[in-house]
C-alpha positions in Angstrom: -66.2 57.6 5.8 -69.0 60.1 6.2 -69.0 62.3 2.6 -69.4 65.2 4.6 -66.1 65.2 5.9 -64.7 64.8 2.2 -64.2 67.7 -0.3 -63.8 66.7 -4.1 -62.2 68.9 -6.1 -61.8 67.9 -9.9 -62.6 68.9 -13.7 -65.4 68.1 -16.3 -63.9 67.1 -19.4 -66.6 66.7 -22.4 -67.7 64.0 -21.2 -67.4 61.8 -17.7 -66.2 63.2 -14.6 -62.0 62.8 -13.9 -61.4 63.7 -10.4 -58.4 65.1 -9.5 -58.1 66.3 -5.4 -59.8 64.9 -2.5 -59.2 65.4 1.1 -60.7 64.6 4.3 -61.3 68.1 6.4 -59.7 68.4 9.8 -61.0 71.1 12.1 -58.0 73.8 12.9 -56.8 73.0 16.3 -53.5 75.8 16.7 -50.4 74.3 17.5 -51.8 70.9 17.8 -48.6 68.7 19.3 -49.3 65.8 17.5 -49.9 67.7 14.0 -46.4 68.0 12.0 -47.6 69.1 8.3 -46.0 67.2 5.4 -46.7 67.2 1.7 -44.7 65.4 -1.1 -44.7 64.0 -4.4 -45.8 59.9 -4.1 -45.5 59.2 -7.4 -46.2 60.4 -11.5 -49.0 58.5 -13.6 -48.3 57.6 -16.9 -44.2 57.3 -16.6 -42.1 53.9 -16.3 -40.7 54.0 -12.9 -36.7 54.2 -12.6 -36.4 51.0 -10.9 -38.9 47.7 -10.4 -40.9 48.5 -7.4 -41.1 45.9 -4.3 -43.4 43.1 -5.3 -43.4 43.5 -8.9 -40.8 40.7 -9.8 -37.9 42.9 -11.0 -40.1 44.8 -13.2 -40.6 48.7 -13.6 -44.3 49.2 -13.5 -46.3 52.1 -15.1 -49.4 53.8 -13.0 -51.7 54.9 -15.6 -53.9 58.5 -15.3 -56.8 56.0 -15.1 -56.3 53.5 -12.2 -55.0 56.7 -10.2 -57.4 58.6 -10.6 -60.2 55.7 -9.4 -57.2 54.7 -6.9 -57.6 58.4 -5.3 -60.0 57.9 -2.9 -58.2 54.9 -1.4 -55.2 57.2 -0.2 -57.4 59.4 2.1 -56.6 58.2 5.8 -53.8 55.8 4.6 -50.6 55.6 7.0 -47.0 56.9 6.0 -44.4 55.1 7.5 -40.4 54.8 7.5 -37.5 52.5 7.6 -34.2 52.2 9.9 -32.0 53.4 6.9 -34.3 55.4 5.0 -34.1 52.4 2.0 -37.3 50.9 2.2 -40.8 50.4 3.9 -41.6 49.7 7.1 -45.5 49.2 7.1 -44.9 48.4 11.2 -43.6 51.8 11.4 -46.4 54.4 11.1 -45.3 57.8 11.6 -48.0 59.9 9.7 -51.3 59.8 8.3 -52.2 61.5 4.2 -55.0 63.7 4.5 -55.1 65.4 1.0 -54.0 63.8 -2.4 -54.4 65.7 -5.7 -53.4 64.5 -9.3 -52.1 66.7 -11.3 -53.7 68.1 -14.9 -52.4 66.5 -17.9 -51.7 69.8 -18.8 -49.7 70.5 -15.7 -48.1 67.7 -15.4 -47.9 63.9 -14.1 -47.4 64.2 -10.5 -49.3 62.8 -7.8 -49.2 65.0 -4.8 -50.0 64.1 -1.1 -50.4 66.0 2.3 -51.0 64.8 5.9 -49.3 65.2 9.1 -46.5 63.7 10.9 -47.3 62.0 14.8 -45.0 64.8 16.1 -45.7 63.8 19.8 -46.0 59.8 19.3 -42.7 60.3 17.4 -40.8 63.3 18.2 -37.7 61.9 17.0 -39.2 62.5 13.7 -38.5 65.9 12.8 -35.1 66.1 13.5 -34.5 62.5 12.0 -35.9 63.8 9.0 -34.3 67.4 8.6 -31.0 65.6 9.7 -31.5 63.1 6.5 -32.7 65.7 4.0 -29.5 67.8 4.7 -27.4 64.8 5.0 -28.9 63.8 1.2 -29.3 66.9 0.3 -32.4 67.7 0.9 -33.5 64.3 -1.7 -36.0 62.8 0.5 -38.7 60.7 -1.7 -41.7 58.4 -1.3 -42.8 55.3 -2.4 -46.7 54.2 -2.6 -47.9 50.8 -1.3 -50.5 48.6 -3.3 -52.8 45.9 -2.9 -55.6 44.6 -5.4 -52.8 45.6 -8.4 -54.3 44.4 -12.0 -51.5 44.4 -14.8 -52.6 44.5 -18.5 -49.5 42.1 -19.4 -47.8 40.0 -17.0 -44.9 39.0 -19.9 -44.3 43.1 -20.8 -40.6 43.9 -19.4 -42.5 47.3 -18.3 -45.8 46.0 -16.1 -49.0 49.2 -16.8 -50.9 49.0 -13.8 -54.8 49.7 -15.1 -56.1 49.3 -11.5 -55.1 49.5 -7.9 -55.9 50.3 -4.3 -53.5 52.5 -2.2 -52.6 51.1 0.8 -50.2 53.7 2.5 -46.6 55.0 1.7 -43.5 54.6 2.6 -40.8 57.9 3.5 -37.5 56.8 2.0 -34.1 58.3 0.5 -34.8 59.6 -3.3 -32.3 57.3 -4.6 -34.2 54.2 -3.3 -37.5 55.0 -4.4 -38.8 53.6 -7.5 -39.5 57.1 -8.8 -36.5 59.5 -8.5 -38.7 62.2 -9.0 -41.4 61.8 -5.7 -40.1 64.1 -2.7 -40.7 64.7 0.9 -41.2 67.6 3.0 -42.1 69.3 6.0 -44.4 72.1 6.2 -45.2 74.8 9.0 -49.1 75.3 9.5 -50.5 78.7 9.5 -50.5 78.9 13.1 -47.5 76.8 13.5 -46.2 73.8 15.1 -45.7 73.4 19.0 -43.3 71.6 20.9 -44.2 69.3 23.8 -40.7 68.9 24.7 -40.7 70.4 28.3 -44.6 70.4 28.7 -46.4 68.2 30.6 -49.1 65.6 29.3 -52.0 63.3 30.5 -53.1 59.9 28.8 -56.6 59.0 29.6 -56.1 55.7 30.7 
């Protein structure tokens, strides 16, 4: 990825650099069809997970601040997808891209926030599948990260810390079934809002 299209954002403790926010920078296009805004909570650093993860043996795993901050980086163009059900991932099912993650301070918390956008043309069942679950679960819609190159400090530990990791997308998923109750999902309205394709007609370059 070119580093001009990056922008770091982070803080200098005494010594080191810690970065905290990256995203990639997309030029403003107004009411781009296929641009349906979306931020969340992926996961928190540094806090067991309520339930073992997929692919981590029955074990609840712990990210540390550490590996997410290095991991950052890796979540910049990194597909969302979804499953029939809303229980699971579906990495098949790509539905969204993350454009923006920041970590939160320590002093503000453990949360690792993401933003991107929703394919609202490619999928423009989306929006109203998602507003239909989040009222249906009351509004608890979650997310759940997906790994690969994951080093664990203790294999035998009932509680697996994660010291290192690459992100390798994320799943949208009912609260209840992520392995951190506390992630959420959301939709967001751009500045200059979102606009429906719906009765408008289209050309594919073929």
């Amino acid at each position: 990825m070119n580093e001009s299209m990056q922008r770091h954002r982070g803080v200098r403790p005494r010594c080191g650099f810690a970065m905290q926010a990256m995203a990639v920078e997309f030029p403003e296009v107004a009411g781009h069809p296929n641009r349906l805004p979306f931020e969340g909570c992926l996961t928190l650093v540094d806090v067991p997970s309520d339930r073992a993860p997929s692919g981590a043996r029955g074990h609840r795993v712990v990210l540390t601040r550490a590996a997410a901050e290095k991991a950052l980086p890796s979540l910049l163009g990194m597909a969302v997808d979804f499953k029939a059900g809303w229980d699971g991932h579906d990495a098949r099912q790509k539905c969204g891209i993350i454009t923006a993650a920041r970590l939160e301070r320590a002093s503000e918390g453990k949360r690792l926030l993401v933003s991107g956008y929703l394919f609202a043309r490619d999928f423009p069942e989306m929006e109203a599948k998602v507003t239909q679950v989040a009222a249906a679960a009351g509004g608890e819609l979650g997310m759940s990260y997906e790994l690969a190159d994951a080093a664990v400090a203790d294999m035998r530990a009932p509680v697996w810390t994660l010291t290192r990791a690459t992100f390798t997308g994320a799943a949208i998923l009912l609260r209840e079934k992520a392995a951190y109750r506390a992630t959420d999902f959301r939709l967001r309205r751009s500045p200059v809002g979102h606009r429906s394709t719906s009765h408008k007609s289209t050309a594919r370059a073929q």
